[in-house]
ZALUM-246036 format. One record per residue: residue number from 0; residue in one letter; chain; x, y, z of N, C-alpha, C, O in turn. Coordinates in Angstrom, 3 decimals, always signed. Atoms other than C-alpha are relative to their C-alpha. Layout:
% residues N
<atom seq="NUM" type="A" mol="A" n_c1="X" n_c2="Y" n_c3="Z" ca_c1="X" ca_c2="Y" ca_c3="Z" c_c1="X" c_c2="Y" c_c3="Z" o_c1="X" o_c2="Y" o_c3="Z"/>
...
***
This chain:
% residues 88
<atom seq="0" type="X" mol="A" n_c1="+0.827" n_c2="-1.193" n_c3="+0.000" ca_c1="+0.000" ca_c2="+0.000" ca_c3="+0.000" c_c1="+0.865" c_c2="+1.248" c_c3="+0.000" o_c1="+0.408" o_c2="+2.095" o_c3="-0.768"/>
<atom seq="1" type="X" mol="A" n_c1="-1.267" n_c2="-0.699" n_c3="-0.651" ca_c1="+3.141" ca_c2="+2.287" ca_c3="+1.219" c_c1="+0.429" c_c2="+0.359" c_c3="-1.785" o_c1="+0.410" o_c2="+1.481" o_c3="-2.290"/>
<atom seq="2" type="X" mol="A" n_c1="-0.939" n_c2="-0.076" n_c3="+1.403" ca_c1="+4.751" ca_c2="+1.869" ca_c3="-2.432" c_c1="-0.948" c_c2="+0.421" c_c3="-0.937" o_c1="-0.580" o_c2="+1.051" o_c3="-1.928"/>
<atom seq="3" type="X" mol="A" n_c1="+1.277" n_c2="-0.374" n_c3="+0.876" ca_c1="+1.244" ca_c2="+2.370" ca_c3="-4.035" c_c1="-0.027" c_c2="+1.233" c_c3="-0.161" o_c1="+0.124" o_c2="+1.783" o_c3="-1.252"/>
<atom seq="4" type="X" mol="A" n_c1="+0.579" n_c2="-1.291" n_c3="-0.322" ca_c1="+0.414" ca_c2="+5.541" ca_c3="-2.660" c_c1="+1.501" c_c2="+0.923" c_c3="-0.515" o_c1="+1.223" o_c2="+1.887" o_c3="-1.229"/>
<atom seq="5" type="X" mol="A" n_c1="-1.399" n_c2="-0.340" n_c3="+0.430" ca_c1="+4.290" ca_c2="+6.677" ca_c3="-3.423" c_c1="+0.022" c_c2="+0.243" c_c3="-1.430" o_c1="+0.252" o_c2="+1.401" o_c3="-1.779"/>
<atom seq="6" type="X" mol="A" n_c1="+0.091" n_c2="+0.209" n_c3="+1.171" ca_c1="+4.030" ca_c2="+5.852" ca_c3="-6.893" c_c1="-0.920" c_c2="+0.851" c_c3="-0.714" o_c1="-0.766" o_c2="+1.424" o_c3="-1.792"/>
<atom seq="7" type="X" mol="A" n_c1="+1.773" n_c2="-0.537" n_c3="+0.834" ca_c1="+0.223" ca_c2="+7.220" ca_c3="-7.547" c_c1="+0.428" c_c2="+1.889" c_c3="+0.764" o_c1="+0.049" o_c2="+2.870" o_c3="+0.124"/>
<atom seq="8" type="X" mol="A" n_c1="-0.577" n_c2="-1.342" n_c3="-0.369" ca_c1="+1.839" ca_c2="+10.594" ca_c3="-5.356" c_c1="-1.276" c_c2="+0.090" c_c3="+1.068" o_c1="-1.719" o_c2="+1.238" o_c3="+1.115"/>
<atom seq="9" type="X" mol="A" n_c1="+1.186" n_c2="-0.095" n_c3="-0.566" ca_c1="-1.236" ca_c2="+9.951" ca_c3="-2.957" c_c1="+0.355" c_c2="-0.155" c_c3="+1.265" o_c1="+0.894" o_c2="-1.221" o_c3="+1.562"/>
<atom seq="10" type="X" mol="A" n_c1="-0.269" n_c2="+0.205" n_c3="-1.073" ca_c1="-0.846" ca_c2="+10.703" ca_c3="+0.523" c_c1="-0.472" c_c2="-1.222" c_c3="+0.649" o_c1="-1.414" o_c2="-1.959" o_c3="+0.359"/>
<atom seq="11" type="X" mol="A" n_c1="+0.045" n_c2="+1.620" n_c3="-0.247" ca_c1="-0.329" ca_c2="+7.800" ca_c3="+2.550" c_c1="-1.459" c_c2="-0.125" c_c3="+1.415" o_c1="-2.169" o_c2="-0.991" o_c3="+1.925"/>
<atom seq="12" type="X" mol="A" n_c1="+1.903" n_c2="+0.065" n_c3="-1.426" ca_c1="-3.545" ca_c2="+8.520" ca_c3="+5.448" c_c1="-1.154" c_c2="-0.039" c_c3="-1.215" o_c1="-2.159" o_c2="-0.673" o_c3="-0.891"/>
<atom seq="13" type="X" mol="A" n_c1="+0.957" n_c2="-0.265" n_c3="+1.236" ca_c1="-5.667" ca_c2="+9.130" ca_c3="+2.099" c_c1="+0.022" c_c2="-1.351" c_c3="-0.397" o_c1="-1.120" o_c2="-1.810" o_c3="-0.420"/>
<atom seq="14" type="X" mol="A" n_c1="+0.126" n_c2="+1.258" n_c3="+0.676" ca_c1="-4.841" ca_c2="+5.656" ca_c3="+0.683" c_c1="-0.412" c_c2="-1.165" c_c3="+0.796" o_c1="-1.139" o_c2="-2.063" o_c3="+0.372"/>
<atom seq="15" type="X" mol="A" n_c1="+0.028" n_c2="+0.945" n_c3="-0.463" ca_c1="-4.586" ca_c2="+3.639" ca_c3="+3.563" c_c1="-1.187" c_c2="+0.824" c_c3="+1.328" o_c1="-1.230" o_c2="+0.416" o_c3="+2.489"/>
<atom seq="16" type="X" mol="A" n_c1="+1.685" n_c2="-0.408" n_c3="-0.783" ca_c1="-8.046" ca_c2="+5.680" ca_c3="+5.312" c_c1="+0.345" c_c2="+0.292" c_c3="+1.708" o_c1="-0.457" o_c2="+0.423" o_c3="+2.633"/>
<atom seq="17" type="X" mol="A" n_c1="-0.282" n_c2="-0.224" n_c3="-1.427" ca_c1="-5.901" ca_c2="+6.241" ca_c3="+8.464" c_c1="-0.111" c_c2="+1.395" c_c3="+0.392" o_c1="+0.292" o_c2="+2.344" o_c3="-0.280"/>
<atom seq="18" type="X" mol="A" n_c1="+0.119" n_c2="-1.279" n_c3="-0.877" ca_c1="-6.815" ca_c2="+8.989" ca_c3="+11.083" c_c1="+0.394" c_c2="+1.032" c_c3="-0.474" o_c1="+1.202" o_c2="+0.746" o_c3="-1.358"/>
<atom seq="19" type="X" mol="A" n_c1="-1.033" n_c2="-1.250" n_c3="+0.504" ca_c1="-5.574" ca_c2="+12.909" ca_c3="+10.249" c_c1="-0.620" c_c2="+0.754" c_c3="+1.309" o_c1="-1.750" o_c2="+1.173" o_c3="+1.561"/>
<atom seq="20" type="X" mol="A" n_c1="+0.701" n_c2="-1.155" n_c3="-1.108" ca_c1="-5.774" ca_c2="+14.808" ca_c3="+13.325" c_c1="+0.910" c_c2="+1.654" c_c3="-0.351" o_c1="+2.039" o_c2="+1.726" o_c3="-0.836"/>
<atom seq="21" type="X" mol="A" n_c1="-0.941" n_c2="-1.628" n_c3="-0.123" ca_c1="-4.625" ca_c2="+19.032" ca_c3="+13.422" c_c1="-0.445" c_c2="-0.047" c_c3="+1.126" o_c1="-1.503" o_c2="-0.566" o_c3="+1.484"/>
<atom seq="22" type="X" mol="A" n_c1="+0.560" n_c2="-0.967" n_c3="-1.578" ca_c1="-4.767" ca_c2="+20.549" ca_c3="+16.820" c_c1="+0.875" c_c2="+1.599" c_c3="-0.688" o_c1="+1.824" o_c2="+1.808" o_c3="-1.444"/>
<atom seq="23" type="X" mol="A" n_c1="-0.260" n_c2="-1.453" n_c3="-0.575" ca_c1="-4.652" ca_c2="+24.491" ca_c3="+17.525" c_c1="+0.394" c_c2="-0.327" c_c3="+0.960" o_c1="-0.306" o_c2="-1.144" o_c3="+1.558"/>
<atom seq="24" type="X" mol="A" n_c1="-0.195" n_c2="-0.899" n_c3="-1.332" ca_c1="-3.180" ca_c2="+25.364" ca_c3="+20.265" c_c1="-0.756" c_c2="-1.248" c_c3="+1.055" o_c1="-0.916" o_c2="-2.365" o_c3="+0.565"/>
<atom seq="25" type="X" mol="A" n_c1="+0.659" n_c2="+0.810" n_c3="-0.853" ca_c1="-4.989" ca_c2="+23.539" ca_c3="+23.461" c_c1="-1.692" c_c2="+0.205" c_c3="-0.315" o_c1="-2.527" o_c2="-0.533" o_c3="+0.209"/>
<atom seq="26" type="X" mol="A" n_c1="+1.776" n_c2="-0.368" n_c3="+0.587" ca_c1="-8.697" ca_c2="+24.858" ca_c3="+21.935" c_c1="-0.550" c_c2="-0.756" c_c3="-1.053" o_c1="-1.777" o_c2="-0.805" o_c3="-1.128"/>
<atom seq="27" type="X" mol="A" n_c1="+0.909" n_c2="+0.086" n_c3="+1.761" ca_c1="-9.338" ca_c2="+23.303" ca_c3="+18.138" c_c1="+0.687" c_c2="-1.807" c_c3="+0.527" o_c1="+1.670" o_c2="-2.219" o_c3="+1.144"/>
<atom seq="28" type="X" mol="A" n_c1="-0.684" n_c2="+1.214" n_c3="+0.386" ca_c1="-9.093" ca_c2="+19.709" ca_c3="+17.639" c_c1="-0.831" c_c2="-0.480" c_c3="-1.544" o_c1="-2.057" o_c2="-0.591" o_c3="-1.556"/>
<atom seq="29" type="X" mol="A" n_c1="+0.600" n_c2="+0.098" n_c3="+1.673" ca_c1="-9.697" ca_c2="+18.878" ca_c3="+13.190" c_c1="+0.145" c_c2="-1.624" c_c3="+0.632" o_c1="+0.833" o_c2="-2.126" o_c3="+1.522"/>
<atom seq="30" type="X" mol="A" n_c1="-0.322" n_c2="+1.520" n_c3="+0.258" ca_c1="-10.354" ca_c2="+15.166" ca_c3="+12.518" c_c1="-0.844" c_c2="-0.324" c_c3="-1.338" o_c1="-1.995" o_c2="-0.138" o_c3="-1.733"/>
<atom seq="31" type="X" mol="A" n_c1="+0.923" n_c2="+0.666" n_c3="+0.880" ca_c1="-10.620" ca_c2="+13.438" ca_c3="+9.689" c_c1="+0.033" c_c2="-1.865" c_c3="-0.100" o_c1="+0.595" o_c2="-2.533" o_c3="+0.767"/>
<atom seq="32" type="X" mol="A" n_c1="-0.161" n_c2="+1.451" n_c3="+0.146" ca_c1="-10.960" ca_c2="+9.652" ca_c3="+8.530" c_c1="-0.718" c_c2="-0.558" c_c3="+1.597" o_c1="-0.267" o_c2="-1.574" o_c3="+2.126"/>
<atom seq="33" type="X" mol="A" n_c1="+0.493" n_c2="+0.812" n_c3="-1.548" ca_c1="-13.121" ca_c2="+8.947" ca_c3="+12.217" c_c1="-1.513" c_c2="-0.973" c_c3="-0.770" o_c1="-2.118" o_c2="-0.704" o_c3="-1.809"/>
<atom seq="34" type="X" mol="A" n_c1="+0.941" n_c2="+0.884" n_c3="+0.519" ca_c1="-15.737" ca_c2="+6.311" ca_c3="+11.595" c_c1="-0.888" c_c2="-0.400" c_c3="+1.138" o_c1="-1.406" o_c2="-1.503" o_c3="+0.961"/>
<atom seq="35" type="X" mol="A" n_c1="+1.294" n_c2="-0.520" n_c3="-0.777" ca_c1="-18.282" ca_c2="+7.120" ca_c3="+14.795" c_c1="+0.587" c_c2="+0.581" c_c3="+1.101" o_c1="+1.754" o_c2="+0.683" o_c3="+1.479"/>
<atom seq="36" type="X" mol="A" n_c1="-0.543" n_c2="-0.521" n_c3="-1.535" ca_c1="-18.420" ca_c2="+8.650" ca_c3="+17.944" c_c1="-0.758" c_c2="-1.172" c_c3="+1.341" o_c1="-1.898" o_c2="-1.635" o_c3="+1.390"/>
<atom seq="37" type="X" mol="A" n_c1="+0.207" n_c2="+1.365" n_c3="-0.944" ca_c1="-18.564" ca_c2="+5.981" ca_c3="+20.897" c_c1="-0.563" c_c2="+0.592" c_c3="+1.117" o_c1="-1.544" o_c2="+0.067" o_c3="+1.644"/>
<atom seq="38" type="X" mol="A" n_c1="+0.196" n_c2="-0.428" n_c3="-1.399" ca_c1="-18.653" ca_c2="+8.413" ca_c3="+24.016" c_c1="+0.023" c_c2="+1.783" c_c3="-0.424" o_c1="+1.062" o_c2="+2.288" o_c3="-0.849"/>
<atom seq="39" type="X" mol="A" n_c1="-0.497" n_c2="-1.436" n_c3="-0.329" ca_c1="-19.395" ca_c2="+12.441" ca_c3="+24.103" c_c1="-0.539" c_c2="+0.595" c_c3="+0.947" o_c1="-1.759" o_c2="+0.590" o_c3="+0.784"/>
<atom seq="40" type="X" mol="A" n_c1="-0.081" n_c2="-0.560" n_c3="-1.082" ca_c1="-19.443" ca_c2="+14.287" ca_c3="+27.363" c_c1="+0.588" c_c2="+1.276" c_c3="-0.447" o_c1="+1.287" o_c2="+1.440" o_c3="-1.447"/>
<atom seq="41" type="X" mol="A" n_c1="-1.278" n_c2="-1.314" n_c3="-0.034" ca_c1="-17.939" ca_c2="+17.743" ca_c3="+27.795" c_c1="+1.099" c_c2="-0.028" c_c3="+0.799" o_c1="+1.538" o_c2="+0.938" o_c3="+1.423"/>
<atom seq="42" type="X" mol="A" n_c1="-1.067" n_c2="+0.273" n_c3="-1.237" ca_c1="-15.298" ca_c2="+16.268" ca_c3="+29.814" c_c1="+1.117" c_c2="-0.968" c_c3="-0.636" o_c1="+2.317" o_c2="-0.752" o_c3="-0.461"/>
<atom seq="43" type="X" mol="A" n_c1="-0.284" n_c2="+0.885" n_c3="+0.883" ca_c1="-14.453" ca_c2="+13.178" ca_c3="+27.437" c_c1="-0.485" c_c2="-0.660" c_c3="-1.182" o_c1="-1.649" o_c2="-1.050" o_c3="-1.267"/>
<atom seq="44" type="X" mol="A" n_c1="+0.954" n_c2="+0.384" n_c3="+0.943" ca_c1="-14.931" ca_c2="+11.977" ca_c3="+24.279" c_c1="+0.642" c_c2="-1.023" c_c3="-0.840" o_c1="+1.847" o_c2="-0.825" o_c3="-0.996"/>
<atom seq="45" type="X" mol="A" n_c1="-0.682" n_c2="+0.960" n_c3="+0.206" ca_c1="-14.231" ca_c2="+8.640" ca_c3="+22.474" c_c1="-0.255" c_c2="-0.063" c_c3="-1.381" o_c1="-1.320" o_c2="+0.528" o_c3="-1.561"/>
<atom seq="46" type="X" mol="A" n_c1="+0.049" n_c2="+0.086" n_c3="+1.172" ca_c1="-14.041" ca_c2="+8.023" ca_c3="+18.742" c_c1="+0.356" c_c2="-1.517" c_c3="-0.907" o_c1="+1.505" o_c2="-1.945" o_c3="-1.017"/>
<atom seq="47" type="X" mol="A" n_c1="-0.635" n_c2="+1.669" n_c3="+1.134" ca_c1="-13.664" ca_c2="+4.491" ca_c3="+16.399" c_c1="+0.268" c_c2="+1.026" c_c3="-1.499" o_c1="-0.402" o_c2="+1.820" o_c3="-2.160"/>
<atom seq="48" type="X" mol="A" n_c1="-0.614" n_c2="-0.153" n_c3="+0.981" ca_c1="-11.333" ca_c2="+5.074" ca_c3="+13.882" c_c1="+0.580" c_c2="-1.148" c_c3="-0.879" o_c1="+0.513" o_c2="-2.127" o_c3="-0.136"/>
<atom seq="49" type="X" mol="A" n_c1="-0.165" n_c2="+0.807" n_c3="-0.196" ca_c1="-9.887" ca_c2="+2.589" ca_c3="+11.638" c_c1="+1.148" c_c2="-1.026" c_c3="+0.361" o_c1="+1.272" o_c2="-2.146" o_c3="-0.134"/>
<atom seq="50" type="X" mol="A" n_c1="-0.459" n_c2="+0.601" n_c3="-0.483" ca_c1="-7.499" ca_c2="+1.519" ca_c3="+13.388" c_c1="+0.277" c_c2="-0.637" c_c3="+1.719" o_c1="+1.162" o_c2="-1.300" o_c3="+2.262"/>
<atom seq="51" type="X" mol="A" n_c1="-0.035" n_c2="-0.501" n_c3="-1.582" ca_c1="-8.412" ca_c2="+1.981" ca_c3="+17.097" c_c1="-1.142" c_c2="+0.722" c_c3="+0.320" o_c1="-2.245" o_c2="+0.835" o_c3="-0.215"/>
<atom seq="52" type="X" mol="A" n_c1="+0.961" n_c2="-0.834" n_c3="-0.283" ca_c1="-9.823" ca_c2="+4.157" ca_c3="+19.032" c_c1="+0.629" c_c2="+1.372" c_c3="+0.314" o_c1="+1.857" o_c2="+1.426" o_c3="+0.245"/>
<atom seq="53" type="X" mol="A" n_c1="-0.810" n_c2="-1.294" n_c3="-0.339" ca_c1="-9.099" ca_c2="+8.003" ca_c3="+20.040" c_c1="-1.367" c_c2="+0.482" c_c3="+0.962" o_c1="-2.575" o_c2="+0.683" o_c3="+0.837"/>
<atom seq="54" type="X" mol="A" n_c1="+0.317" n_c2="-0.801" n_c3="-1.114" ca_c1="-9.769" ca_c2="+9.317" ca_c3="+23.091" c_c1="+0.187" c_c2="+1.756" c_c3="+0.472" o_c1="+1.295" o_c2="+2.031" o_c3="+0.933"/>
<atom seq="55" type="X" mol="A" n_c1="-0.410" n_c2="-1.211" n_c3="-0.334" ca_c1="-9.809" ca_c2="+13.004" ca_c3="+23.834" c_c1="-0.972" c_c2="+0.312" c_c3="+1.556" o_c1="-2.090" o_c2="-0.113" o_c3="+1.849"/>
<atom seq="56" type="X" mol="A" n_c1="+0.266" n_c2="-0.214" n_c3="-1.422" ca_c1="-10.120" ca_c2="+14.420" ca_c3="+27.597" c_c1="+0.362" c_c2="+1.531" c_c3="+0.013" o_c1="+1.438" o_c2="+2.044" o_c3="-0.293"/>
<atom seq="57" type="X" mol="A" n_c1="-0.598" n_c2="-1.104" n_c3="+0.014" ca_c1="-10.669" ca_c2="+17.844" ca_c3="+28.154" c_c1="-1.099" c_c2="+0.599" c_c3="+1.043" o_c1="-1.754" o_c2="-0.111" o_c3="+1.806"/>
<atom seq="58" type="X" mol="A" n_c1="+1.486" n_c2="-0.051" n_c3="-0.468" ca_c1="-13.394" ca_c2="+20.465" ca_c3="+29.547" c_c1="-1.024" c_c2="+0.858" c_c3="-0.539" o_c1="-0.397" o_c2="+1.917" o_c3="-0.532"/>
<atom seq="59" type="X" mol="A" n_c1="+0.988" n_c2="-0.528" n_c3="+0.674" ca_c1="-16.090" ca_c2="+22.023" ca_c3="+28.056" c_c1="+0.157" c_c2="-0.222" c_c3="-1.600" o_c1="+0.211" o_c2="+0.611" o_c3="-2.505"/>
<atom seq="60" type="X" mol="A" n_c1="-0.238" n_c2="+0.618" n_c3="+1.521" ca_c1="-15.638" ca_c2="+19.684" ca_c3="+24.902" c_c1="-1.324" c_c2="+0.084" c_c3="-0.666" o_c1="-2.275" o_c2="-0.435" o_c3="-0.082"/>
<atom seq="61" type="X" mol="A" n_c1="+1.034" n_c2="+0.180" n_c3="+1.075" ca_c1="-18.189" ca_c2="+20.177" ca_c3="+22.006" c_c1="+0.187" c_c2="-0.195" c_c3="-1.340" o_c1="+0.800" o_c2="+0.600" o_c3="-2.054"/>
<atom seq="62" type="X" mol="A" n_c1="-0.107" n_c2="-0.470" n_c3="+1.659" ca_c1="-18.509" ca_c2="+19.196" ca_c3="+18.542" c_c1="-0.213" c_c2="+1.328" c_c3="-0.626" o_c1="-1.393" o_c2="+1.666" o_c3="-0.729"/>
<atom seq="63" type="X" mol="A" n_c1="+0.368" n_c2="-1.108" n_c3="+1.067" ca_c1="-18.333" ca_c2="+22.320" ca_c3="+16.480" c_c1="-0.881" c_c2="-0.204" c_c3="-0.975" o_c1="-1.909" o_c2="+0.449" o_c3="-1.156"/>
<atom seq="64" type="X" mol="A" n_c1="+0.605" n_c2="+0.629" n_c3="+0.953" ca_c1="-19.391" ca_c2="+20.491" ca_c3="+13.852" c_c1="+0.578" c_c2="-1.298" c_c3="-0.735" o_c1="+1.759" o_c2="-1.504" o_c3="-0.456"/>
<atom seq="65" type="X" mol="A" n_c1="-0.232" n_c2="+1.397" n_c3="+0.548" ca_c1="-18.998" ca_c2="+17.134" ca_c3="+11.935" c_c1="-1.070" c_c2="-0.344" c_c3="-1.151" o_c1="-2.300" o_c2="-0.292" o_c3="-1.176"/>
<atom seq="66" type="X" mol="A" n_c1="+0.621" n_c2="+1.393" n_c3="+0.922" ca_c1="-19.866" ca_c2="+15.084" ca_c3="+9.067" c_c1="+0.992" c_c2="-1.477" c_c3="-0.380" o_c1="+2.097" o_c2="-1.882" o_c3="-0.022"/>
<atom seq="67" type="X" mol="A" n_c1="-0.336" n_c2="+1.655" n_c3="+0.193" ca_c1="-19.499" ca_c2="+11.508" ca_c3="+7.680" c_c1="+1.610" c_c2="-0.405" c_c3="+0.066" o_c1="+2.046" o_c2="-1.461" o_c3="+0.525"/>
<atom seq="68" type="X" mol="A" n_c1="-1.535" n_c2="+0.222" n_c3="-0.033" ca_c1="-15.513" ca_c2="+12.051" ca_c3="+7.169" c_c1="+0.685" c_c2="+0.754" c_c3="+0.938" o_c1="+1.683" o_c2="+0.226" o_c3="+1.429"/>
<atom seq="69" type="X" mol="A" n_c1="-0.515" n_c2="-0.959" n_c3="-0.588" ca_c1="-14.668" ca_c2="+15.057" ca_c3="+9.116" c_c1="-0.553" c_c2="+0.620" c_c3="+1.466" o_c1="-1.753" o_c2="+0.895" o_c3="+1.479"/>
<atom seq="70" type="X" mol="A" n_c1="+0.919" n_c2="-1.159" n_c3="-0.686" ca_c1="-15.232" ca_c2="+17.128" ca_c3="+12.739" c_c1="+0.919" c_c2="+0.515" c_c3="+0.594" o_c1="+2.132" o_c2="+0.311" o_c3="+0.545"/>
<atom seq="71" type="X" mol="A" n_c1="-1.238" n_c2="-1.068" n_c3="-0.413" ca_c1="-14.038" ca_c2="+19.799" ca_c3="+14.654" c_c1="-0.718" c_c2="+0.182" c_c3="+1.416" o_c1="-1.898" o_c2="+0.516" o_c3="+1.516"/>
<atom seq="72" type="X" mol="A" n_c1="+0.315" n_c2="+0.248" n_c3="-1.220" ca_c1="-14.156" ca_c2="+19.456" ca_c3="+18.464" c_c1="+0.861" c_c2="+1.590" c_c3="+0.855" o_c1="+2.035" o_c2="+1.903" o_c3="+0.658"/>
<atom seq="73" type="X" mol="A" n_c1="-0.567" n_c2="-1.490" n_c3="-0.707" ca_c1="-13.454" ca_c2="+23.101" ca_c3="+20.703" c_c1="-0.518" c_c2="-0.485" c_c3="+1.394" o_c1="-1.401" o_c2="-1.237" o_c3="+1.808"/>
<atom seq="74" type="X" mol="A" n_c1="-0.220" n_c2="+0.457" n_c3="-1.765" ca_c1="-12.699" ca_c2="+23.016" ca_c3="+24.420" c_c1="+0.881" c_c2="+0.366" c_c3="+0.352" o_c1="+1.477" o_c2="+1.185" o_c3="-0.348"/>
<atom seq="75" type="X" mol="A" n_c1="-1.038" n_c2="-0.367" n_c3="-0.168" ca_c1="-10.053" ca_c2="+23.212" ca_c3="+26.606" c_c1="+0.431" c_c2="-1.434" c_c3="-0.024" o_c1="-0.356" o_c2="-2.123" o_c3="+0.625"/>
<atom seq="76" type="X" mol="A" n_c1="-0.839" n_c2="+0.904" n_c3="+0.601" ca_c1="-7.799" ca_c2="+20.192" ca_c3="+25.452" c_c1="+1.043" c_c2="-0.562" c_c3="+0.826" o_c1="+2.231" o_c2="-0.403" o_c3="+0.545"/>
<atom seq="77" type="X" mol="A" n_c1="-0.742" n_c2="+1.269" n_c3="-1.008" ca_c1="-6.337" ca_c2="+17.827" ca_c3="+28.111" c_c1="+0.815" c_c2="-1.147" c_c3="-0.271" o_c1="+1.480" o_c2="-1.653" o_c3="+0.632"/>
<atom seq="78" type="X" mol="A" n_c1="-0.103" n_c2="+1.229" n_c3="+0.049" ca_c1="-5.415" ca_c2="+14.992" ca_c3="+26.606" c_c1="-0.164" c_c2="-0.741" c_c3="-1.444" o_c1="-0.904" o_c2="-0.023" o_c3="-2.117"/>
<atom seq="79" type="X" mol="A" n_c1="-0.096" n_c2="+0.381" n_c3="+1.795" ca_c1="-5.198" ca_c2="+13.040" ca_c3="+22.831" c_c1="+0.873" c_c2="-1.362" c_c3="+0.644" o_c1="+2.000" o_c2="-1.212" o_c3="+1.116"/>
<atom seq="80" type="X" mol="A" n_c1="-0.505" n_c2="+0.717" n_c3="-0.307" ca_c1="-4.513" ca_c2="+9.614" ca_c3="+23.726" c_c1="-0.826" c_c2="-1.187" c_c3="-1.528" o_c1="-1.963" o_c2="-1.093" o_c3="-1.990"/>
<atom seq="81" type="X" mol="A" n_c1="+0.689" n_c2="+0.917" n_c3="+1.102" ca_c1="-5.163" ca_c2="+6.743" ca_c3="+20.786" c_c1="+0.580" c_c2="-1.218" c_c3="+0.592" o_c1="+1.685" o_c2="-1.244" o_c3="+1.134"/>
<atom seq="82" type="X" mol="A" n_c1="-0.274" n_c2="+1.488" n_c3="+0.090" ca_c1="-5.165" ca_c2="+2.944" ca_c3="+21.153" c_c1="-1.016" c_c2="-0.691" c_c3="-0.364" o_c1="-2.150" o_c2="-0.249" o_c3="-0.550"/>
<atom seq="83" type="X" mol="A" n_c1="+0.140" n_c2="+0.662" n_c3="+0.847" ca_c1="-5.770" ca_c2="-0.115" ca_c3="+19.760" c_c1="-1.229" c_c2="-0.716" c_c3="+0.310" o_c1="-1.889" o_c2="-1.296" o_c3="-0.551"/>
<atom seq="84" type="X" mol="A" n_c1="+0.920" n_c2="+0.519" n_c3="-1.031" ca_c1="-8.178" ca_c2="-1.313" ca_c3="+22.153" c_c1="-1.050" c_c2="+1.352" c_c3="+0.679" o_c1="-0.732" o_c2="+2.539" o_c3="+0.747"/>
<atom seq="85" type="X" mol="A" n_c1="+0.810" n_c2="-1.246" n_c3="-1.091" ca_c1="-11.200" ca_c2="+0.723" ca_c3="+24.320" c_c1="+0.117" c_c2="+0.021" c_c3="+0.952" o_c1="-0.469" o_c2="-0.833" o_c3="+1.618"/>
<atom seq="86" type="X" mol="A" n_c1="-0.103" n_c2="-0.430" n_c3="-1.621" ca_c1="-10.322" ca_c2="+1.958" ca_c3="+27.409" c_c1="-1.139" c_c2="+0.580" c_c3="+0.606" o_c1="-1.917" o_c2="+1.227" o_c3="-0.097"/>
<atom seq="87" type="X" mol="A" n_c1="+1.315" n_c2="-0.998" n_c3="-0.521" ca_c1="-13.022" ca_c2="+3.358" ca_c3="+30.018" c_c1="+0.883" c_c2="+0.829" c_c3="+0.884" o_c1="+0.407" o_c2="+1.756" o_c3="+1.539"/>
***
């Protein structure tokens, strides 16, 4: 897949559908490639991606907004932890 995406000039999260996070600062968190939301609180919030899961911990967390590929989560920003498994 690695040599594919190389070849075709296609970024390699684009080919192989893995996660793209940006953060601002401790306020903005971008995501793309997430595939639902598991847990949202304004305190914590859990995400299936496909390779895992992503956890973000913060406080006064809200979606900004989101659709099917993309969202944008504002708060104050604690925490960005991913694994492979779900933690509580």
């Amino acid at each position: 897949m690695s040599r594919l995406s190389d070849k075709l000039m296609i970024p390699k999260d684009v080919c192989a559908g893995d996660v793209k996070i940006a953060i601002t600062g401790n306020r903005e968190l971008y995501i793309e490639n997430y595939r639902g939301i598991l847990e949202y609180t304004d305190q914590c919030m859990v995400l299936q991606t496909k390779n895992g899961f992503l956890k973000i911990a913060g406080k006064k967390l809200q979606i900004a907004f989101y659709t099917n590929e993309d969202m944008k989560i504002t708060g104050f920003l604690n925490c960005i932890e991913f694994d492979k498994e779900q933690t509580s």
